[in-house]
C-alpha positions in Angstrom: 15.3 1.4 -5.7 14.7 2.6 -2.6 12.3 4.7 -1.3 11.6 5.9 1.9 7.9 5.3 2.2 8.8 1.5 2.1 10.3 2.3 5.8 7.8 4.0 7.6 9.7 4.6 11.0 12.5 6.2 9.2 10.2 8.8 7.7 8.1 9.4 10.9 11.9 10.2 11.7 13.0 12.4 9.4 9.7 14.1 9.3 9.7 14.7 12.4 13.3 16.6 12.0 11.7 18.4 9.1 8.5 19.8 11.0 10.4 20.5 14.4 13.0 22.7 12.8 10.4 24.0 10.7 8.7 25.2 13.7 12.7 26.4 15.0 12.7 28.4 12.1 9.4 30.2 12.6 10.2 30.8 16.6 13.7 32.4 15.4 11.7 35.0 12.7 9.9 37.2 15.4 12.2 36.6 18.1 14.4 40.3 17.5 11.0 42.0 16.7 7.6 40.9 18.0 4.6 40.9 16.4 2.5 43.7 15.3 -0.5 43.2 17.9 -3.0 44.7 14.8 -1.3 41.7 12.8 -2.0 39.1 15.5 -6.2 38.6 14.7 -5.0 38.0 10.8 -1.9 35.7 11.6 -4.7 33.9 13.9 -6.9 33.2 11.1 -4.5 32.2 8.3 -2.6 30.0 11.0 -6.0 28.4 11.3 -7.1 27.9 8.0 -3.5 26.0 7.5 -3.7 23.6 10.3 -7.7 22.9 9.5 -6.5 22.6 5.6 -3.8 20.3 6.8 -5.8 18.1 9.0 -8.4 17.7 5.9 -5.7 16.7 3.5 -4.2 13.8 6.2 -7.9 12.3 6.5 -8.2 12.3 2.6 -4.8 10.9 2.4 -5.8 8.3 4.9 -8.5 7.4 3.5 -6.7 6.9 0.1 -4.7 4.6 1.9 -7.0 2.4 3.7 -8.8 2.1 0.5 -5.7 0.7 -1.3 -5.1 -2.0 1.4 -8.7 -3.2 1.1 -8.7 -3.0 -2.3 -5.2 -5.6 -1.6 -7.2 -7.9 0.6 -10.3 -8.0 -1.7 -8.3 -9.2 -4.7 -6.5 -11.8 -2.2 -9.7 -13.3 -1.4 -10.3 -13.1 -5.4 -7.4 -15.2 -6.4 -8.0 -17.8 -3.8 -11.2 -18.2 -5.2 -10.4 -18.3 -8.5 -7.3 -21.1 -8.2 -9.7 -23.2 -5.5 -12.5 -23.0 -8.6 -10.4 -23.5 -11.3 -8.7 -26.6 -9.2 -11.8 -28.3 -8.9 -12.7 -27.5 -12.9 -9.7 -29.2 -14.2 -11.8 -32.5 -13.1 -13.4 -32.3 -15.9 -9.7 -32.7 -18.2 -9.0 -36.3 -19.2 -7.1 -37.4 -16.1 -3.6 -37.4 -17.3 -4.0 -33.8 -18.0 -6.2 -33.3 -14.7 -3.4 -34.6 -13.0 -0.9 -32.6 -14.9 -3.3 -28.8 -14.4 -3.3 -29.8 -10.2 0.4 -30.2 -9.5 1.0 -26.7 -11.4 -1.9 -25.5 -9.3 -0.1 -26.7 -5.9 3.3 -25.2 -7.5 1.5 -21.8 -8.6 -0.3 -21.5 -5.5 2.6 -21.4 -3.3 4.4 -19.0 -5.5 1.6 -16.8 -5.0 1.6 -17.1 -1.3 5.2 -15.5 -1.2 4.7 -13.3 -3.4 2.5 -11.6 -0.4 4.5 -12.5 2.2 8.2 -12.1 1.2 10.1 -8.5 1.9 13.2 -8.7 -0.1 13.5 -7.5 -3.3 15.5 -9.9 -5.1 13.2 -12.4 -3.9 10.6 -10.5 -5.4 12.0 -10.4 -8.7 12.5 -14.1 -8.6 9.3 -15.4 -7.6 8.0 -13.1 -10.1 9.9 -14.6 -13.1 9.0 -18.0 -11.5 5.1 -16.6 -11.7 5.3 -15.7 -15.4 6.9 -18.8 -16.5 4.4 -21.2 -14.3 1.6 -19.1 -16.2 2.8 -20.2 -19.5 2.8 -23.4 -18.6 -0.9 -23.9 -16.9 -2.3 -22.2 -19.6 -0.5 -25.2 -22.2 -1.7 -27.8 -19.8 -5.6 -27.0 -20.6 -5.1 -25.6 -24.6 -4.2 -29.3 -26.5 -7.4 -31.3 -24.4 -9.7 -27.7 -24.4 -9.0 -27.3 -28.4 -9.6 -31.0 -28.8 -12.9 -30.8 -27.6 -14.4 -27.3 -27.9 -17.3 -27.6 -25.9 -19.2 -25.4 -23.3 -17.7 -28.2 -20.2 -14.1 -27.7 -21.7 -15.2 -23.9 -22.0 -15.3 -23.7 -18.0 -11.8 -25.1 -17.8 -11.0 -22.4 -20.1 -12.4 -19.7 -18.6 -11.1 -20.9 -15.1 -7.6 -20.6 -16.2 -8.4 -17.1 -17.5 -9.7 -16.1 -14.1 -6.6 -17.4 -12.7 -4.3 -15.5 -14.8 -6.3 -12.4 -14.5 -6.8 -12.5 -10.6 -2.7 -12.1 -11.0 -2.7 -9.2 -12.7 -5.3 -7.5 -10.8 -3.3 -8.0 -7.3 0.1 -6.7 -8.6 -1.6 -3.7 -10.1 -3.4 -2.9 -7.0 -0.1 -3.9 -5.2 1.5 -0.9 -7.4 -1.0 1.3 -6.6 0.2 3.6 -4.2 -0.5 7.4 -2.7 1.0 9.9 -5.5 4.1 11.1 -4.2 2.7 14.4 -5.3 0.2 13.9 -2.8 2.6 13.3 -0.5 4.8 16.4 -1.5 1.8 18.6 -1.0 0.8 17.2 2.3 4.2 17.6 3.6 4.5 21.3 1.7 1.7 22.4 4.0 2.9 20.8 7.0 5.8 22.6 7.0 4.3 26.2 6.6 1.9 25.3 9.5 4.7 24.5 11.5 6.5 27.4 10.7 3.2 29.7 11.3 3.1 27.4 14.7 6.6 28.8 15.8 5.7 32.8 14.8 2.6 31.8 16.9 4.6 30.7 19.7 8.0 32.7 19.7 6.6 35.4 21.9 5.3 32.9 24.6 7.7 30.8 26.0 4.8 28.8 28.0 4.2 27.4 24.2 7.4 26.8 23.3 6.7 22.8 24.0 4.1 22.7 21.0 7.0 23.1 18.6 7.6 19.8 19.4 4.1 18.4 19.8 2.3 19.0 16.9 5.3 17.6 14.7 5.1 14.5 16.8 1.4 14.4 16.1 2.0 15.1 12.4 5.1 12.4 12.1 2.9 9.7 14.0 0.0 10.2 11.2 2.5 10.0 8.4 3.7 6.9 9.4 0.5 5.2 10.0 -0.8 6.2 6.4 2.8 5.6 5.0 2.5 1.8 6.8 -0.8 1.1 5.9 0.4 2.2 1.9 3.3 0.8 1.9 2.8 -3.0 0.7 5.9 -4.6 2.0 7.5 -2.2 4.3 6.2 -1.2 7.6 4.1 -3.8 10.0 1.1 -3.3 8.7 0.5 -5.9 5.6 -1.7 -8.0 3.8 -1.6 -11.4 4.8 -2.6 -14.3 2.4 -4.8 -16.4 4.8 -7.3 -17.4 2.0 -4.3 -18.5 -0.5 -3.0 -20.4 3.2 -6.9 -21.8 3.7 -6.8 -23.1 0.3 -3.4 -24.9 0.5 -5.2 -26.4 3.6 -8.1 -27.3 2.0 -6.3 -28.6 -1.1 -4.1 -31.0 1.3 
């Protein structure tokens, strides 16, 4: 499906289009009749409290943001971990199954390294099927030799596996994790108005008339950095897998 946050320079477009005619719109409302001057202290002071309410809500939804991608790159880190540890723990399998646990290892591993590095859909839906059915199979690799001998070494390799699978699940969730696109609705709401009270502000001085143009650049260019950094797949900010590539090095 697709959605526009995925494609960050298109939406620092159209909200750019938004926000400038916004500001248009507000020029155009006072033009035939200026301002009231007793009305000018109180249009000061709510046009202020918008832009400061504004800039507040783009630092939170920054932040948001920034906190999602690390949250991306922590779990990264996690999963290489957990499929180098579990690699090495499958020594301890008699060595046909060892032997057996590795190769879906290698396989898995470089399924997972596309998952964070591919950008087309269909791909995505592939290598995730691929994902699920490799699961089902490296956890039957370890359950005849684990169940066979039920004790704490076999327990490891157990366990291992389980870290495996669950390191998985963890980075697709946080991979779905996104900014609310209420958030986003609000943030944009309120962008708007301040533009609008930003053209009123300016319609009766035509010396300002280039800020109608400014401050929606300024606004489109910090939509687009927090809709990059949020956006998983689209945009040129991303998460690259360099532990999952150290291990495949390390592993060779």
């Amino acid at each position: 499906m697709f959605n526009i946050l995925d494609y960050p320079l298109v939406f620092c477009l159209a909200s750019f289009v938004v926000l400038a005619v916004a500001a248009r719109i507000g020029a155009l409302f006072y033009r035939t009749k200026p301002m009231p001057e007793d009305l000018r202290e109180t249009f000061d002071v709510v046009k202020t409290a918008t832009l400061t309410l504004l800039g507040l809500i783009i630092g939170f939804t920054f932040s948001m943001a920034v906190s999602r991608y690390d949250q991306r790159k922590n779990l990264e880190e996690a999963e290489a971990n957990a499929i180098g540890t579990e690699y090495v723990r499958v020594d301890l399998l008699p060595a046909a199954e060892a032997a057996k646990a590795r190769a879906l290892l290698r396989s898995y591993l470089d399924l997972r390294i596309q998952f964070y590095s591919i950008r087309d859909g269909q791909h995505l839906l592939q290598v995730d099927a691929q994902t699920t059915k490799l699961q089902a199979e490296l956890w039957n690799a370890i359950v005849a030799p684990v169940t066979a001998q039920p004790n704490p070494v076999n327990a490891l390799v157990a366990a291992g596996m389980n870290d495996v699978l669950n390191s998985q699940g963890y980075a697709q969730a946080a991979w779905w994790n996104r900014i609310p696109v209420a958030a986003w609705g609000m943030m944009l709401a309120i962008a708007v108005c301040s533009n609008i009270l930003l053209g009123v502000g300016a319609s009766n001085r035509r010396a300002e008339t280039f800020l109608l143009l400014i401050l929606p650049a300024v606004f489109s260019i910090a939509f687009v950095l927090i809709a990059d950094i949020d956006s998983p797949r689209g945009g040129l900010i991303h998460v690259v897998p360099q532990n999952l590539h150290s291990l495949v090095q390390s592993l060779r």
